[in-house]
KOLKOL-843748 format. One record per residue: x, y, z of N, C-alpha, C, O in turn; residue number from 1. Coordinates in Angstrom, 1 decimal. Layout:
% KOLKOL-843748
PT     n.x     n.y     n.z    ca.x    ca.y    ca.z     c.x     c.y     c.z     o.x     o.y     o.z  num
PT       X       Y       Z       X       Y       Z       X       Y       Z       X       Y       Z  NUM
...
***
This chain:
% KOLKOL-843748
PT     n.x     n.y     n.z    ca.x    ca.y    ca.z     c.x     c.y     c.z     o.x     o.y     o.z  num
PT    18.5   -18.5     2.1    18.5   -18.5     0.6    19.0   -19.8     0.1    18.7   -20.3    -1.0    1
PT    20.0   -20.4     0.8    20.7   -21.5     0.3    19.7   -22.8     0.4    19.6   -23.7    -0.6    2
PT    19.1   -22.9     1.6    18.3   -24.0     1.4    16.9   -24.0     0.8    16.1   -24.9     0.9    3
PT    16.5   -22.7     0.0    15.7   -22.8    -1.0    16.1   -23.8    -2.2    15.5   -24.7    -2.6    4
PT    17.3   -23.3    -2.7    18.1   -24.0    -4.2    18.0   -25.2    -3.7    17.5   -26.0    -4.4    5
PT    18.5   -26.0    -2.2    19.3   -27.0    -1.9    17.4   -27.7    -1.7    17.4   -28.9    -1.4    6
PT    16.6   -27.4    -1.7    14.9   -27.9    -1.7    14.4   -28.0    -3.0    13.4   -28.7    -3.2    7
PT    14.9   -27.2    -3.8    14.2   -26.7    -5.2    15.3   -28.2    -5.8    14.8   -29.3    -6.0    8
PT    16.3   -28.1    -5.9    17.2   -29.0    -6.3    16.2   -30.6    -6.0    15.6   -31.3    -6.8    9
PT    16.4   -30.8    -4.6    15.5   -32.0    -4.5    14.3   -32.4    -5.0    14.0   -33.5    -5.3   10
PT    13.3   -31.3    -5.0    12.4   -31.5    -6.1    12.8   -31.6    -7.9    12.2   -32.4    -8.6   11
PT    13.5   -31.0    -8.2    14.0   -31.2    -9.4    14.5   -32.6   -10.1    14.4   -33.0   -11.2   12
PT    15.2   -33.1    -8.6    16.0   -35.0    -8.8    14.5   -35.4    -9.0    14.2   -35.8   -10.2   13
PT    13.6   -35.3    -8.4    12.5   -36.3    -8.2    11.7   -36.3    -9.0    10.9   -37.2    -9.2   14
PT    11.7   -34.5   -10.2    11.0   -34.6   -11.1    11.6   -35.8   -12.2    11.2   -36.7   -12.9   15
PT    13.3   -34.9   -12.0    14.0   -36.4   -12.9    13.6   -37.4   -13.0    13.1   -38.1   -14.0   16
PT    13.8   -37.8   -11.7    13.7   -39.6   -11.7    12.0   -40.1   -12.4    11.6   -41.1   -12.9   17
PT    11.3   -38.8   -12.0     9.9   -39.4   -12.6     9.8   -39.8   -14.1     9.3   -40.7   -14.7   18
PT    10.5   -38.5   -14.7    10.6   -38.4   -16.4    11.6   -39.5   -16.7    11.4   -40.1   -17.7   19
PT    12.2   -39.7   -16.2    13.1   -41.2   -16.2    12.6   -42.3   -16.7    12.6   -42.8   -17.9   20
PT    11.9   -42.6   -15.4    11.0   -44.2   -15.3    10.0   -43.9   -16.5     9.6   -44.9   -17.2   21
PT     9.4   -42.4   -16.9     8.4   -42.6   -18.6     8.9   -42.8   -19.3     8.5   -43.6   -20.1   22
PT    10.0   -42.3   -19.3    11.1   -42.8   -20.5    11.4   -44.2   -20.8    11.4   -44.7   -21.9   23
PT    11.6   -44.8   -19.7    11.7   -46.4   -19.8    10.8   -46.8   -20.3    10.9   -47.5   -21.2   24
PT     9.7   -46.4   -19.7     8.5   -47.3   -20.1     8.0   -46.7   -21.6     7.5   -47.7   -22.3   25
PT     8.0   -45.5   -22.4     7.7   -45.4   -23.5     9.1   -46.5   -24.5     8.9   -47.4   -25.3   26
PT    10.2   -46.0   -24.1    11.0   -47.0   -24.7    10.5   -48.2   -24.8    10.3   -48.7   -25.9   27
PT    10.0   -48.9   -23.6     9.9   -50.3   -24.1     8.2   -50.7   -25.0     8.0   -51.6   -25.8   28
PT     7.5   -50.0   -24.6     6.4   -50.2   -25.0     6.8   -49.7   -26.6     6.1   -50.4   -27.3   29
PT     7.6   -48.8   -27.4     8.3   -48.8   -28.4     8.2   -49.8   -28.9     7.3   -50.3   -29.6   30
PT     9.7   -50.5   -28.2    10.2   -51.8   -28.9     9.3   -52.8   -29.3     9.3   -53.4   -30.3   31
PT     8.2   -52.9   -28.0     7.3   -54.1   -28.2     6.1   -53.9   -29.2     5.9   -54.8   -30.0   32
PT     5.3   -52.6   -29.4     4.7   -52.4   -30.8     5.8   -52.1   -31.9     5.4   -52.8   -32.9   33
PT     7.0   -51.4   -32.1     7.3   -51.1   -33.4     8.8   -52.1   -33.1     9.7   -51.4   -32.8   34
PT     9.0   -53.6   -33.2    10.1   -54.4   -33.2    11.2   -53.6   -34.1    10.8   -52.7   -34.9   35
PT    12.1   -53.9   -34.0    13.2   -54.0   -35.2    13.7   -55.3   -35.9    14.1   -56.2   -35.2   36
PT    13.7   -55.5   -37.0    13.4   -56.7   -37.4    14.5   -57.7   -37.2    15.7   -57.5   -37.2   37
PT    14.1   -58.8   -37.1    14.9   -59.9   -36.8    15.5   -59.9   -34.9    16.4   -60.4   -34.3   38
PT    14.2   -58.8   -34.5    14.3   -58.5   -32.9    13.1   -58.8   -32.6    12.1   -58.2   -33.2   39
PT    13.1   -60.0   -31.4    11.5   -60.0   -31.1    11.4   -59.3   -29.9    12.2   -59.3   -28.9   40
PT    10.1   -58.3   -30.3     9.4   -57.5   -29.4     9.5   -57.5   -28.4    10.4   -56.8   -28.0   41
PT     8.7   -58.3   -27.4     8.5   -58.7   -26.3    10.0   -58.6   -25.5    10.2   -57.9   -24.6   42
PT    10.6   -59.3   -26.0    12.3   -59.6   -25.1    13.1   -58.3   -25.5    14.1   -58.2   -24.8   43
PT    12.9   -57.0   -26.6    13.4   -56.4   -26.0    13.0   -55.2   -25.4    13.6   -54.2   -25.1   44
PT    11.8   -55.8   -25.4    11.0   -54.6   -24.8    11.5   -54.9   -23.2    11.8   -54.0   -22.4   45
PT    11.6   -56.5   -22.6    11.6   -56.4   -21.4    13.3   -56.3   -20.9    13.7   -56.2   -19.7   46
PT    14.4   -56.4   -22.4    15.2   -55.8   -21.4    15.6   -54.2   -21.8    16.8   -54.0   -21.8   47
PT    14.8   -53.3   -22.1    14.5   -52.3   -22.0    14.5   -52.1   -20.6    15.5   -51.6   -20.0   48
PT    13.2   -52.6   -20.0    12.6   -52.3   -19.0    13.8   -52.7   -17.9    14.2   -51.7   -17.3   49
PT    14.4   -53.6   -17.5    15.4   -54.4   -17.0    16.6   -53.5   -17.0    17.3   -53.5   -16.0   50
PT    16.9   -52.8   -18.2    18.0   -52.3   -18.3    18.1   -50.3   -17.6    19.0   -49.8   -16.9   51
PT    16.7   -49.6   -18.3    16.1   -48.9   -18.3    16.3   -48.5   -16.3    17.1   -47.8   -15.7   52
PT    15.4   -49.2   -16.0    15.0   -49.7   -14.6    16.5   -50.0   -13.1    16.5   -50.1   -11.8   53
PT    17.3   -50.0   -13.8    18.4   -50.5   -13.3    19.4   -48.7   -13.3    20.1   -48.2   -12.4   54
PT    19.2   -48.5   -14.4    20.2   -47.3   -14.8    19.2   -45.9   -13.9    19.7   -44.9   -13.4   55
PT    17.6   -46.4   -13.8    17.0   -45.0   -13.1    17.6   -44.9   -11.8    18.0   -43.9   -11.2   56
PT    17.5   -46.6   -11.3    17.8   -46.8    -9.8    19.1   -46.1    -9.2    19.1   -45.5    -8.1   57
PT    20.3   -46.3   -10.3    21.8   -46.2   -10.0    21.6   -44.4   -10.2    22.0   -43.7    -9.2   58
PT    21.1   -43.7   -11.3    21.0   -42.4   -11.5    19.9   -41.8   -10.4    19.9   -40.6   -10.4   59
PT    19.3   -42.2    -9.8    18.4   -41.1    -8.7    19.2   -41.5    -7.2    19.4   -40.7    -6.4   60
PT    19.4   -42.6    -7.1    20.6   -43.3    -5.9    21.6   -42.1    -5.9    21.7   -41.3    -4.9   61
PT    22.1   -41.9    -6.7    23.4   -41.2    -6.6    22.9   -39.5    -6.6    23.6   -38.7    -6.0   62
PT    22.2   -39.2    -7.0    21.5   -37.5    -7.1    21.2   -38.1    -5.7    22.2   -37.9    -5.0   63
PT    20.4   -38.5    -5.2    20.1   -38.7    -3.9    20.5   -38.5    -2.7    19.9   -38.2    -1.6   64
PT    22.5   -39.1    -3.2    23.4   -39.8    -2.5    24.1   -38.2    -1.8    24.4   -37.8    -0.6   65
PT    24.1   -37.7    -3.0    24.5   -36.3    -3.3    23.7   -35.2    -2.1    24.3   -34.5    -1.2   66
PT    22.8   -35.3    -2.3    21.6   -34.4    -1.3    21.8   -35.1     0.5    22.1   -34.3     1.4   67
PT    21.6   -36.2     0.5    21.8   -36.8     2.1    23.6   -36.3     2.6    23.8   -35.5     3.4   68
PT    24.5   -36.9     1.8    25.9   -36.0     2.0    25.7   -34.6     3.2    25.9   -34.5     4.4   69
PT    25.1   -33.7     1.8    24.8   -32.5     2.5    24.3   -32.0     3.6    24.6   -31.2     4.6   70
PT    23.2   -33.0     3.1    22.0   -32.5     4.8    22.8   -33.4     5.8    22.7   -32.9     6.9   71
PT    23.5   -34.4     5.7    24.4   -35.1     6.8    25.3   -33.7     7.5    25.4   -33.3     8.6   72
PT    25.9   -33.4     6.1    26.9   -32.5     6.8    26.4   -31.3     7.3    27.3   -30.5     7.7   73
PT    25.3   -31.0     7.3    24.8   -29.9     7.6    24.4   -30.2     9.1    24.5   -29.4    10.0   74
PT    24.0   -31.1     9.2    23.4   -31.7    10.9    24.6   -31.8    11.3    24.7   -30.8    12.1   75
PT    26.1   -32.6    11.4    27.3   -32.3    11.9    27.3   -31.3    12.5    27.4   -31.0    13.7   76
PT    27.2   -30.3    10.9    28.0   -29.1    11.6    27.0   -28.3    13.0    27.6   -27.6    13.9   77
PT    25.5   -28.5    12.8    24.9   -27.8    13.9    25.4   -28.4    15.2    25.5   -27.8    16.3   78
PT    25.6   -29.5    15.0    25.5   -30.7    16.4    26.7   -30.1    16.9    26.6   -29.6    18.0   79
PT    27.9   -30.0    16.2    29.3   -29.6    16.6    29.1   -27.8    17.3    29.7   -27.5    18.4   80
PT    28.4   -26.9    16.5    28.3   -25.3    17.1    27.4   -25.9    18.4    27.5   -25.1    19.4   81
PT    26.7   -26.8    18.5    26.3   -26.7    20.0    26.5   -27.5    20.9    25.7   -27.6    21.7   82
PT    27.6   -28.4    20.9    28.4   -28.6    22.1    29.5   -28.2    22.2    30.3   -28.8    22.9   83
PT    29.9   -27.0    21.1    30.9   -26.0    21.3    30.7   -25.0    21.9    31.6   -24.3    22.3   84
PT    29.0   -24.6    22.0    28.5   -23.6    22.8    28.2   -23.8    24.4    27.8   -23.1    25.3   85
PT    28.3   -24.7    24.3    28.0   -25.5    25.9    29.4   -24.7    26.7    29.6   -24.9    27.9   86
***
């Protein structure tokens, strides 16, 4: 039962990280049709993208980081019950 949630969970990061990266890109495509004035479009649409892009990386890295931990420690612990069973 546990590694249902701990599977459903990793699909869930990845849905994240997908709605993430739209988000970026609706943000910048934003900026670059609807400027704010005395802001040109283009530059900040691209550090949207730049900024945007940087924060999905660091935010699904670490949900990620989170998930491998586990499954590390979860291979430990089998590896350890069977050359304890030896």
């Amino acid at each position: 039962m546990r590694d249902i949630f701990i599977n459903l969970l990793e699909k869930l990061i990845t849905v994240l990280v997908v709605i993430m990266m739209i988000g970026v890109v609706v943000a910048a495509g934003g900026a670059l049709f609807m400027p704010q004035p005395g802001v040109p479009g283009p530059l900040m649409a691209l550090a949207i993208l730049i900024g945007g892009g940087i924060y999905v990386v660091v935010m699904g890295g670490f949900m990620y980081l989170g998930l491998g931990i586990y499954q590390n420690t979860r291979r430990t612990a089998d590896a350890i019950e069977q050359l304890a069973a030896r």
